[in-house]
C-alpha positions as a printed Julia matrix, in Angstrom:
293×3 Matrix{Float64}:
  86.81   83.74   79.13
  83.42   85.07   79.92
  84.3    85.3    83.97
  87.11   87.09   83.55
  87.54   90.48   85.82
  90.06   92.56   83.07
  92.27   94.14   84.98
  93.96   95.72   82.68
  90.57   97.36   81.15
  89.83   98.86   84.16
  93.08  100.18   84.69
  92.36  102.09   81.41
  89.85  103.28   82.56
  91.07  104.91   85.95
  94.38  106.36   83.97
  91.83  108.37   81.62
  90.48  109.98   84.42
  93.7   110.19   86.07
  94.78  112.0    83.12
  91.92  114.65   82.69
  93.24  115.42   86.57
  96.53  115.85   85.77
  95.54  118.16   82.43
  93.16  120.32   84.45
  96.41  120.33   87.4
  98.76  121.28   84.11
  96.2   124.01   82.97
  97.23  125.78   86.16
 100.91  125.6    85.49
 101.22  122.61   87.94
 102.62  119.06   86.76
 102.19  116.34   89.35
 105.88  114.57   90.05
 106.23  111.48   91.67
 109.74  110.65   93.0
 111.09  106.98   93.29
 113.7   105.72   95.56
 115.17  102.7    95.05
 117.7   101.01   97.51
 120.18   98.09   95.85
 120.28   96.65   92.72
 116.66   94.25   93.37
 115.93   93.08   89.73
 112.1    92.97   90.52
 112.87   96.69   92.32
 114.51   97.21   88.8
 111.42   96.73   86.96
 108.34   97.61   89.09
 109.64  101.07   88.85
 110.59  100.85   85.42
 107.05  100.39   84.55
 105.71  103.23   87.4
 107.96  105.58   85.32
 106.88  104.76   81.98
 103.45  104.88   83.27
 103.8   108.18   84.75
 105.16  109.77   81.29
 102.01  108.02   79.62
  99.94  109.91   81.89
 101.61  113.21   81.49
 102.99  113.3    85.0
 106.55  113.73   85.64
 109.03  111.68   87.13
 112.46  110.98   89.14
 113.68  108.22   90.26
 116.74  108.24   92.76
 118.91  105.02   93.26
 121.16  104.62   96.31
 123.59  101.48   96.77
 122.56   98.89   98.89
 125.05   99.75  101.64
 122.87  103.06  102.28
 122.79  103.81  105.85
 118.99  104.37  107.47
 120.15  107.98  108.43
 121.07  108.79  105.03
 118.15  107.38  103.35
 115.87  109.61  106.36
 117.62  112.3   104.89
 117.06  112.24  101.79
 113.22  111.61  102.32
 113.55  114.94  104.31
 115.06  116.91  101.57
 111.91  115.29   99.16
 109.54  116.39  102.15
 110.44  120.02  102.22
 110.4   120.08   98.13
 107.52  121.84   97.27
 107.9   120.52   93.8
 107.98  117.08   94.8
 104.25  115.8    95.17
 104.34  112.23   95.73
 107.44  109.58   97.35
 107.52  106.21   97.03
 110.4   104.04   98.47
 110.61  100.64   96.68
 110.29   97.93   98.57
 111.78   95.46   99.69
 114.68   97.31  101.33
 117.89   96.28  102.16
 117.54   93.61  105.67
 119.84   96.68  107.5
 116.97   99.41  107.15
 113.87   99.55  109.23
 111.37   99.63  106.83
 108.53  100.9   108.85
 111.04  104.1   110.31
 111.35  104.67  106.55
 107.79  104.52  105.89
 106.72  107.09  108.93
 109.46  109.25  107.56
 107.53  110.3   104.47
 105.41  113.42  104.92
 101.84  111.82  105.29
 100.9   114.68  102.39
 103.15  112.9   100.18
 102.74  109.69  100.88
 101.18  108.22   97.91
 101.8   104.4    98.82
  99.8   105.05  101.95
 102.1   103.65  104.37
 102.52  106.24  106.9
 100.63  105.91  110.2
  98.54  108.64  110.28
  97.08  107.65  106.72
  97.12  103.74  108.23
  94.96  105.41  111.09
  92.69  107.5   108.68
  91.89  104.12  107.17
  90.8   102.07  109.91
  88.48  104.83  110.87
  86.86  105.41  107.99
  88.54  108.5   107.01
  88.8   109.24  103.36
  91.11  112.4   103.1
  94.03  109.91  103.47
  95.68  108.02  100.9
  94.77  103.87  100.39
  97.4   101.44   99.69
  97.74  100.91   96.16
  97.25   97.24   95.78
  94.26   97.24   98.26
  93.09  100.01   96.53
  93.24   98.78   92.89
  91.19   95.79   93.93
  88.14   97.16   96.0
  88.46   99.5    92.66
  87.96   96.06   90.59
  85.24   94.8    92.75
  83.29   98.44   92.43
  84.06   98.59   88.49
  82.87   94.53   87.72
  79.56   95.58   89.64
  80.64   92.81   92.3
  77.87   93.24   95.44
  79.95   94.14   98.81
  77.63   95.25  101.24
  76.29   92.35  103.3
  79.05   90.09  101.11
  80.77   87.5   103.12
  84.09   88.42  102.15
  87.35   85.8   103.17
  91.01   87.88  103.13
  94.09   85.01  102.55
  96.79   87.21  104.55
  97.15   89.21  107.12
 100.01   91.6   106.04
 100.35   95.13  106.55
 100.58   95.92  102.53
  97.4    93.9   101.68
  95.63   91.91  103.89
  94.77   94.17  106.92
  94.13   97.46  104.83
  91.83   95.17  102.49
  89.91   94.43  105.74
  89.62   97.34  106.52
  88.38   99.22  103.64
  85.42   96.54  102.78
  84.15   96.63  106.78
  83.66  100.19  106.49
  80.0   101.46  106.96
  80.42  103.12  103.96
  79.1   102.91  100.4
  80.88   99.69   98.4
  81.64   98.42  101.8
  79.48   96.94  104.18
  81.12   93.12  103.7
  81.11   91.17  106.44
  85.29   90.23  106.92
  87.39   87.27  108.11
  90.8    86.78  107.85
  92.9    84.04  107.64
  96.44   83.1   107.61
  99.41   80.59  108.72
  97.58   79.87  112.1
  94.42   79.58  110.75
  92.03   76.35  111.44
  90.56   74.7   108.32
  91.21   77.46  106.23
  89.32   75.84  103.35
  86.35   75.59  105.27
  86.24   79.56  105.78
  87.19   80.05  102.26
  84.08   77.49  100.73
  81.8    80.52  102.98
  83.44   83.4   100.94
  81.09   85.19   98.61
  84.37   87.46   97.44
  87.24   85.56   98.03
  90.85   87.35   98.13
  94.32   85.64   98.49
  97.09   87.53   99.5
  98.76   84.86  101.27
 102.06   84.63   99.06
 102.3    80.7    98.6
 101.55   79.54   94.9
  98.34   78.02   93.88
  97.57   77.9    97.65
  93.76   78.14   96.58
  92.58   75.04   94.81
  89.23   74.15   93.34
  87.31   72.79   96.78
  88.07   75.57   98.52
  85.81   78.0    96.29
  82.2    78.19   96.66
  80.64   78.09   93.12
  79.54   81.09   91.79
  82.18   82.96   94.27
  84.17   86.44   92.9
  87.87   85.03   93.43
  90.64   88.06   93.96
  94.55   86.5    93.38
  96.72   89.39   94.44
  99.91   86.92   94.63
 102.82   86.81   93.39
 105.16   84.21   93.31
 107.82   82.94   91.19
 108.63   78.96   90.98
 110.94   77.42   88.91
 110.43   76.64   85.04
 112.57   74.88   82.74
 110.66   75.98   79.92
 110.8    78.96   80.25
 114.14   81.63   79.12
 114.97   82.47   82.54
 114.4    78.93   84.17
 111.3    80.76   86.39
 107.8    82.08   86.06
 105.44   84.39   88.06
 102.25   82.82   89.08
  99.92   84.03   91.95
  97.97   82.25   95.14
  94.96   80.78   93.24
  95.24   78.03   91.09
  93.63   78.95   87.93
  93.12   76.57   86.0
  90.84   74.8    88.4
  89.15   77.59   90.08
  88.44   79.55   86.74
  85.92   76.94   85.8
  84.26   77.1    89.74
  84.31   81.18   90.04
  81.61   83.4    89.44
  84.1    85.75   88.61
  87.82   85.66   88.75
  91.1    87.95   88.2
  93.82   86.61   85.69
  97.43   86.45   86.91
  98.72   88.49   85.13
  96.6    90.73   83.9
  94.42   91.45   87.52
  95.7    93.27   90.31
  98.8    93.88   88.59
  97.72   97.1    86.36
  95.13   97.95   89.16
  98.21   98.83   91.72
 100.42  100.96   89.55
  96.89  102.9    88.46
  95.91  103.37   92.14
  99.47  104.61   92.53
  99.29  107.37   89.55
  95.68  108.52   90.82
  97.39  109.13   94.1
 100.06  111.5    92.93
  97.57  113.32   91.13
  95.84  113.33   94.12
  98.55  114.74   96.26
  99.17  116.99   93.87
  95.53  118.63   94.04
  95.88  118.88   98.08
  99.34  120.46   98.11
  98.07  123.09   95.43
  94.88  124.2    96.51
């Protein structure tokens, strides 16, 4: 489909350069190493960091993953990001969410040294992206798709852009990234969620329109503008007989009849998806190229 924004193309594109990074780092003697933590036995936990780790070997950076049962007390999971922190060989944690309902998972989050935190979840690199300050690190999924708006040559300064969601992992770091007065900012942002009024009618202004609201095929066909750049960062799963495991993953905008409507429009699969875990791998490289300077 003509319309299409590849996700997966672009991707490919950031892990090449990601990869000259980490050659040039490896030139030096330095190999950038990501760990993983994973809390419980989550099957989606199971295989979101499968694919981070296979990813990471692709790109010639290295890997660990640690797994701790689900009974894990906070203190002992605080630890163990403190043993990571002080590891000068470690360049990059990420603990897997979600955790188990017993652990705090912001306390976890701020326990990450800010240096290392390549999911960008810690408050001082929260802070450094409300104002504007780039030596932090960006949320991955955020990331990945202002990174798909810049690489499909989509206009964002003076944009009107509409945000479905006002969560902490996409919707308000979105926001703040594209209402930046910086260059591929600029947008003019609103954001909407549960206690919004007429949320269609805000959604018809959007010129970029980005659902992160976590409800399946929330976005139908008359609430797009025509011609309008349509973002679906969701994902859900509902159930399907058809299918082997009685379920299938499908995101916030309902395809089939906004693909026709869109200017421009992200599959699901096949978007964000890729977009995140390459955001993720250019981090670590990242945090590698601070720590070893």
């Amino acid at each position: 489909m003509e319309n299409l924004i590849d996700g997966r193309a672009l991707a490919a594109q950031i892990h090449a350069e990601t990869r000259q990074n980490a050659d040039a780092l490896r030139s030096r003697g330095i190999q950038p190493h990501i760990v993983f933590i994973r809390v419980g036995e989550d099957p989606a936990s199971r295989v979101y960091v499968g694919m981070k780790e296979r990813t990471s070997a692709e790109l010639g950076l290295r890997s660990s993953t640690r797994v701790l049962p689900d009974s894990t007390a906070q203190p002992d999971l605080l630890r163990l990001i403190a043993e990571l922190n002080a590891d000068r060989d470690v360049h990059g944690i990420l603990v897997q969410a979600p955790l188990p309902a017993h652990i705090d998972s912001p306390t976890v989050f701020a326990g990450v040294d800010p240096r290392k935190d390549v999911d960008g979840f810690h408050p001082v690199n929260v802070g450094k992206l409300m104002l504007g300050d780039d030596t932090g690190f960006v949320p991955c999924t955020p990331g990945g798709v202002h990174e798909l708006l810049i690489r499909s040559n989509t206009r964002i300064a003076g944009a009107e852009v509409v945000v479905l969601g006002r969560g902490n992992i996409v919707g308000k770091p979105m926001a703040a990234i594209l209402i930046q007065k910086a260059k591929h900012a600029d947008a003019t942002v609103t954001v909407c969620h549960s206690r919004t009024t007429d949320i269609a009618a805000h959604c018809r202004r959007a010129d970029i329109l980005i659902a992160a609201i976590g409800v399946p095929h929330f976005v139908k066909a008359h609430m797009v503008r025509p011609g309008a750049v349509v973002i679906d960062v969701g994902v859900n799963r509902i159930p399907d007989p058809s299918a082997k495991t009685g379920s299938r993953l499908v995101g916030d905008v309902d395809f089939a009849a906004v693909q026709p409507i869109a200017g421009r429009i992200t599959p699901n699969p096949g978007g964000v998806g890729p977009m995140t875990i390459a955001m993720l791998m250019r981090n670590t490289v990242r945090a590698a190229q601070i720590q070893t300077a």
